[in-house]
C-alpha positions as CSV (number, residue, x, y, z in Angstrom):
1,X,46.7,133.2,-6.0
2,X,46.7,133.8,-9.7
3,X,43.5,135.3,-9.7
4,X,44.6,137.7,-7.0
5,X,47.7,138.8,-8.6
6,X,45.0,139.3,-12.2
7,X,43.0,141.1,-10.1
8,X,45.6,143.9,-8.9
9,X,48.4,144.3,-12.0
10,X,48.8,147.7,-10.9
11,X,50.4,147.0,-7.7
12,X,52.0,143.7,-9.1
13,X,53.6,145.7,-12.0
14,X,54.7,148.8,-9.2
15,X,56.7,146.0,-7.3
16,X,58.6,144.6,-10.2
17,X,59.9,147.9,-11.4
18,X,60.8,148.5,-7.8
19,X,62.6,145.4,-7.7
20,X,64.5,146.4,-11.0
21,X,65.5,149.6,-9.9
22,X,67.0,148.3,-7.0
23,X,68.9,146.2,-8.8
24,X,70.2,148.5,-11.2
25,X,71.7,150.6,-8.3
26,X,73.0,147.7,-6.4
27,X,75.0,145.6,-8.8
28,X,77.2,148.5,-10.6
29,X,78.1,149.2,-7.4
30,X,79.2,145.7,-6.2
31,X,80.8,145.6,-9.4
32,X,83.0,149.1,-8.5
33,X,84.0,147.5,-5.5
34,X,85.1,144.9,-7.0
35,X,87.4,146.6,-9.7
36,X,88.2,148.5,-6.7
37,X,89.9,146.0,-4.7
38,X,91.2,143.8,-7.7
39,X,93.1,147.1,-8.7
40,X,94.7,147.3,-5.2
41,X,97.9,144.7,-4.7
42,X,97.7,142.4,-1.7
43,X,98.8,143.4,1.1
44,X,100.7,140.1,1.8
45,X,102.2,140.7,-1.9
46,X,106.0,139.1,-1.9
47,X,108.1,141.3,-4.6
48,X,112.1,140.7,-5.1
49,X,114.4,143.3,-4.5
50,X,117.1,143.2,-7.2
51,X,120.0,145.3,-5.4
52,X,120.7,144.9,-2.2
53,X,123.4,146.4,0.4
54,X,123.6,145.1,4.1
55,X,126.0,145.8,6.6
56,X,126.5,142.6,8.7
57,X,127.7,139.2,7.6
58,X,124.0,137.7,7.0
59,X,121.5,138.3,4.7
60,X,118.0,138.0,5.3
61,X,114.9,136.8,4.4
62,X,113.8,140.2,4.3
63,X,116.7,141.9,2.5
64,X,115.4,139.6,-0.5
65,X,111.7,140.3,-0.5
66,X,109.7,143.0,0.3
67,X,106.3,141.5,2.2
68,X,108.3,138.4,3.9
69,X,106.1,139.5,7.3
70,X,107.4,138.0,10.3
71,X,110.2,135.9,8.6
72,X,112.2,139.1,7.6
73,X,114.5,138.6,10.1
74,X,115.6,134.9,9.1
75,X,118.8,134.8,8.2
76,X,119.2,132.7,4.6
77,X,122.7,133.8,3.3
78,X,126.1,134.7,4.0
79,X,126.9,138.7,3.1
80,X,129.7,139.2,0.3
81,X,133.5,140.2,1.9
82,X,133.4,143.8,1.7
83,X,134.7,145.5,-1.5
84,X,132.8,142.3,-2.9
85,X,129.9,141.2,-4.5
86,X,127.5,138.0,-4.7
87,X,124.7,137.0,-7.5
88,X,121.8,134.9,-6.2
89,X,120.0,133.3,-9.6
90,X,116.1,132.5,-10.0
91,X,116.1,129.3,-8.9
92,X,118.3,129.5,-5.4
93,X,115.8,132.5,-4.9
94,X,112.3,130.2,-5.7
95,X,114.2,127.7,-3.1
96,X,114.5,130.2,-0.6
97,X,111.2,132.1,-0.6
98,X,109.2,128.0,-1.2
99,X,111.3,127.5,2.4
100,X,110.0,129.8,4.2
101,X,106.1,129.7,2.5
102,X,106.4,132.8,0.9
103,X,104.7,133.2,-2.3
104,X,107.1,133.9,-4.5
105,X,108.0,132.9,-8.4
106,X,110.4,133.6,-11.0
107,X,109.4,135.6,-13.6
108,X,112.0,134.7,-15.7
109,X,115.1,132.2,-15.2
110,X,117.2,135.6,-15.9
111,X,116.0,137.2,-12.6
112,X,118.4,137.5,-10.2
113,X,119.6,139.4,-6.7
114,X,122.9,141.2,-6.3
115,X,124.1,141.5,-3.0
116,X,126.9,144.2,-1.7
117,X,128.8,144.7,1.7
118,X,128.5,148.5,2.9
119,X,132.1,149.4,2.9
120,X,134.6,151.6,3.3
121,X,137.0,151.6,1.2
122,X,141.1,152.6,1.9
123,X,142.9,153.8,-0.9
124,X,146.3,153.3,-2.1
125,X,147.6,156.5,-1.4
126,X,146.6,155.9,2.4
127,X,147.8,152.8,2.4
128,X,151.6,154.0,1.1
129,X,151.4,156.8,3.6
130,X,151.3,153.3,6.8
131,X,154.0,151.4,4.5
132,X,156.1,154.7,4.6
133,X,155.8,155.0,8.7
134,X,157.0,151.8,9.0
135,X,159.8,151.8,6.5
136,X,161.0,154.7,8.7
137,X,161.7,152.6,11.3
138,X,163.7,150.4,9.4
139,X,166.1,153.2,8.2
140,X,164.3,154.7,5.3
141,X,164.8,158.5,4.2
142,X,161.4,160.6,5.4
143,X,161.8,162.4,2.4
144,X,161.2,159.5,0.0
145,X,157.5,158.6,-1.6
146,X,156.5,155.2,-1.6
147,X,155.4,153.2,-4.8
148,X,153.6,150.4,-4.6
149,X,153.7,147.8,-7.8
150,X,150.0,147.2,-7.3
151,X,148.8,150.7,-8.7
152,X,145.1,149.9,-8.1
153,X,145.3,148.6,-4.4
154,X,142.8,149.3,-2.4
155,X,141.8,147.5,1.5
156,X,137.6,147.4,2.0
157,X,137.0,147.6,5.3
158,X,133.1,146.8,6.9
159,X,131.0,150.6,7.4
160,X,131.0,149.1,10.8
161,X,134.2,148.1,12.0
162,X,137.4,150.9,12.2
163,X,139.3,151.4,9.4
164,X,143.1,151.2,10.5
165,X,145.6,149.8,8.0
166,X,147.9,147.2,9.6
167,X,151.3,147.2,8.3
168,X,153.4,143.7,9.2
169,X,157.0,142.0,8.3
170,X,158.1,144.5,7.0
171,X,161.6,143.7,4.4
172,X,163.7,146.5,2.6
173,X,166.3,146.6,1.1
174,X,168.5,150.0,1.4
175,X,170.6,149.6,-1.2
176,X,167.9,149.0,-4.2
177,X,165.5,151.1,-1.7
178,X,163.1,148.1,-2.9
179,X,160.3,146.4,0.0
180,X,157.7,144.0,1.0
181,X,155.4,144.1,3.7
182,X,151.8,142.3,4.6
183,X,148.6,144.5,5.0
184,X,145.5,143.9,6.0
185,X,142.6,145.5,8.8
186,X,141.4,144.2,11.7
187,X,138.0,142.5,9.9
188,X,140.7,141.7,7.2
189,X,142.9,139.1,5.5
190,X,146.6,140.0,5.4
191,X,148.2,140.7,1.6
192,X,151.6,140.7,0.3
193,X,152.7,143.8,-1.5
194,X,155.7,145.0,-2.9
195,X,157.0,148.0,-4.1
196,X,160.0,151.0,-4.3
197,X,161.1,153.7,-2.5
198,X,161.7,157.4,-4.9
199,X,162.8,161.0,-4.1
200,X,159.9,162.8,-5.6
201,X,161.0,166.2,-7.6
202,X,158.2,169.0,-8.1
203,X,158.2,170.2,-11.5
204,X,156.0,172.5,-13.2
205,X,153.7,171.9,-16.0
206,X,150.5,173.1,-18.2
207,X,147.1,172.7,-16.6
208,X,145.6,172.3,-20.2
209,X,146.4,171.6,-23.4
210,X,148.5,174.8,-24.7
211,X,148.9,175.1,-29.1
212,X,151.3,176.1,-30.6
213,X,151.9,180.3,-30.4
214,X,149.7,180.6,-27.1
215,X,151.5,182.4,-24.4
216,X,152.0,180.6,-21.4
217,X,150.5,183.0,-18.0
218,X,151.2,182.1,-14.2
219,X,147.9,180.7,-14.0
220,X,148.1,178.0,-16.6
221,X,150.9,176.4,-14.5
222,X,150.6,173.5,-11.7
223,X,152.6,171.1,-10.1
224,X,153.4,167.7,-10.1
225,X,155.4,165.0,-8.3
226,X,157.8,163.5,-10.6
227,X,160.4,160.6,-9.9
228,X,163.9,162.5,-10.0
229,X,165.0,159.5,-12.3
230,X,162.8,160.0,-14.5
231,X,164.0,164.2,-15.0
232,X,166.1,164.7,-18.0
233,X,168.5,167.4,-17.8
234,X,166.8,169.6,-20.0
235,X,163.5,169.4,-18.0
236,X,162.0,173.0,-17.0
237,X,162.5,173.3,-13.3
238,X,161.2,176.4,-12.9
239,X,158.1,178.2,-13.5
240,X,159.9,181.5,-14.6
241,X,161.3,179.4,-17.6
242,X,157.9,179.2,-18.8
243,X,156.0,182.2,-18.2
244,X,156.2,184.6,-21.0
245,X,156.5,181.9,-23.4
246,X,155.2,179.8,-26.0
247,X,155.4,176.6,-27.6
248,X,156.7,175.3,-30.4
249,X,154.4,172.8,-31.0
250,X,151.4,171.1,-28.6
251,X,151.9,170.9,-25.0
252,X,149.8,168.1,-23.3
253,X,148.2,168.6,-19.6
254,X,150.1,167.3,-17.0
255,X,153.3,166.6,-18.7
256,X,157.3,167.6,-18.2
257,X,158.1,170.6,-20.2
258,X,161.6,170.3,-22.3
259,X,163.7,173.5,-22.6
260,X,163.5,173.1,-26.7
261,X,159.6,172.7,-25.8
262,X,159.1,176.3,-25.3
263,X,160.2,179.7,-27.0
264,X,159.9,183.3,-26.3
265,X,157.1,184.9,-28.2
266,X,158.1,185.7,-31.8
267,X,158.0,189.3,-32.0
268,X,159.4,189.4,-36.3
269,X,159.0,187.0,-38.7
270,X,160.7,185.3,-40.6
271,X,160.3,187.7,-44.5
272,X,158.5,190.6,-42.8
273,X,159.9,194.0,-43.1
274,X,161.2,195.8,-39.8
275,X,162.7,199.4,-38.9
276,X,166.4,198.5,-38.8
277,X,167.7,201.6,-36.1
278,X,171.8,202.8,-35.8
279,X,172.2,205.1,-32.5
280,X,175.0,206.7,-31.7
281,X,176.1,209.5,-29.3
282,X,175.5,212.3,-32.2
283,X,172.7,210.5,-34.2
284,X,170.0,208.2,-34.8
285,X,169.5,206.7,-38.2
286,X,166.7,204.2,-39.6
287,X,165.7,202.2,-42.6
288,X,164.0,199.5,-43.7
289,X,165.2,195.8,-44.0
290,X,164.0,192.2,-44.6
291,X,164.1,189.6,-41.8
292,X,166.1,186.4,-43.1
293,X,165.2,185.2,-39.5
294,X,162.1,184.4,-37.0
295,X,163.0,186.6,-33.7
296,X,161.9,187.0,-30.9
297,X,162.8,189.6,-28.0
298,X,166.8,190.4,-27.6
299,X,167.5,187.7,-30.5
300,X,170.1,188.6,-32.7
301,X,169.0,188.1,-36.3
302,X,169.9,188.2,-39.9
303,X,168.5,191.2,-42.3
304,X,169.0,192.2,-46.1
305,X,169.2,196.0,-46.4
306,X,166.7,196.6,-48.9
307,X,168.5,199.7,-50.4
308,X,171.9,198.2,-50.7
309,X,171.0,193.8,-50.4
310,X,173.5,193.8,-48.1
311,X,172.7,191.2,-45.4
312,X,173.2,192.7,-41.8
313,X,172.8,191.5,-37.9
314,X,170.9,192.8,-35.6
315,X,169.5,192.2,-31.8
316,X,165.2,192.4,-31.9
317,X,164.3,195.0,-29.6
318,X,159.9,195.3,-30.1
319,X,157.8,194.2,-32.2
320,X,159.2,194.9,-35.9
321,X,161.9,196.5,-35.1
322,X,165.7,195.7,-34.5
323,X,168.6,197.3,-33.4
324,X,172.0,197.7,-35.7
325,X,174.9,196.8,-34.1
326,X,177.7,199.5,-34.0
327,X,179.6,197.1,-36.0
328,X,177.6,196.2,-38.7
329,X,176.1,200.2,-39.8
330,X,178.2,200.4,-42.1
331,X,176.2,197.8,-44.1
332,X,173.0,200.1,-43.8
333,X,174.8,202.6,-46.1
């Protein structure tokens, strides 16, 4: 054999480097396929979902973890009360996913799931508008706003059941205008609440914050409800009292204007010099004076005569200029 394979190293040589070549082409690509498929994740792959929202009273297998295959549908938890929440750590999850074979570990012991109840959620304002209806028909005044004490109440009702507020045992009390009553939903538990009846006053106030000197228009004014206990006597009740005008110092947004809050537009200040002007049926007559006063439109206001320093009143009729009254033109002279 060896003396065959001596006497043709032509042909012996030709399949060796036929051989190697084969190779070459074979084994990068086995190795590509490889690389391939390691780069790919399993389809089988179990991965946690973190935040989760379900709209039943179970929670499943498959809510947890993507990849749970056939057990998906294994229920393994009770769902939060709507308008709640629950927190499942690393270690219930490891317990729950070794139960049911999946192939699932902890990364960390902070790992967690967070499960919410698809909701819908009844506000308070709704919830006075029921207690109202059934004050009603124990005597109360249609015109009054209910308050409960519990400003942030709020019913959470389950995205599939109907949300209806139910308004029970009802007590008032028509003399203090004060009241109990139990609410609850049909999916819910009844709660107590408590709370007063008020006559609501509309008054009108700023939209925005207003400095001092800017000049209040129609459109910077809105309305509000406000308690009528709570309305001083020198509240502004109407919007006419504040259009034109302008404050003596901040307004804030949203907030009961005072009379004393708010002035007409200073037209002459207080040092500047103004044309003082006498009419009469045979003449008109001018000067010059000093403003001892800030004025604004039909204000009556002290002046000092600058050629005589004699210290006059007059009414403010435009900007820097007053009016002498028929009384005082004798002190223009």
């Amino acid at each position: 054999m060896m003396k065959r394979l001596h006497d043709h190293p032509p042909m012996f040589l030709g399949l060796v480097l036929s051989l190697l070549l084969l190779l070459a082409f074979v084994v990068p690509a086995a190795g590509s396929e490889n690389a391939r498929v390691a780069s790919e994740p399993a389809l089988d792959q179990v991965v946690l979902r973190q935040n989760i929202t379900v709209d039943n009273t179970l929670v499943m297998l498959g809510d947890f973890f993507d990849g749970a295959g056939e057990k998906a549908t294994i229920a393994v938890a009770y769902a939060p009360e709507p308008g709640k929440r629950a927190v499942f750590d690393a270690n219930w999850l490891y317990r729950a996913a070794n139960a049911y074979g999946l192939k699932w570990k902890p990364l960390s012991l902070k790992q967690q799931a967070v499960v919410k109840r698809e909701t819908v959620t009844i506000g308070r304002e709704e919830i006075e508008d029921h207690i109202l209806a059934a004050l009603i028909d124990k005597g109360a005044d249609p015109e009054m706003t209910v308050e409960l004490s519990n400003r942030s109440m709020r019913l959470y009702v389950p995205s599939s059941s109907l949300a209806r507020v139910i308004v029970e045992n009802v007590d008032y009390d028509q003399r203090t205008k004060r009241f109990s009553a139990f609410v609850s939903t049909p999916d819910s538990k009844s709660t107590r609440v408590t709370g007063r009846l008020q006559k609501m006053l509309s008054v009108p106030v700023t939209n925005r914050r207003m400095l001092k000197g800017e000049l209040i228009g129609s459109q910077d004014i809105v309305w509000i409800k406000t308690p009528s206990e709570r309305i001083q006597p020198d509240i502004v009740m109407h919007p006419d009292d504040l259009i034109g005008k302008t404050p003596k110092r901040g307004l804030r947004s949203g907030s009961p204007i005072r009379s004393s809050d708010v002035q007409r537009p200073v037209i002459v200040k207080k040092g500047s010099l103004v044309t003082m002007i006498l009419k009469t049926p045979m003449m008109t007559l001018t000067s010059q004076g000093q403003a001892i006063d800030n004025g604004s439109d039909g204000d009556v206001i002290r002046l000092t005569n600058t050629q005589s320093n004699t210290v006059i009143q007059a009414v403010v009729s435009g900007p820097g200029v007053v009016t002498i009254t028929p009384a005082s033109h004798l002190a223009m002279n």
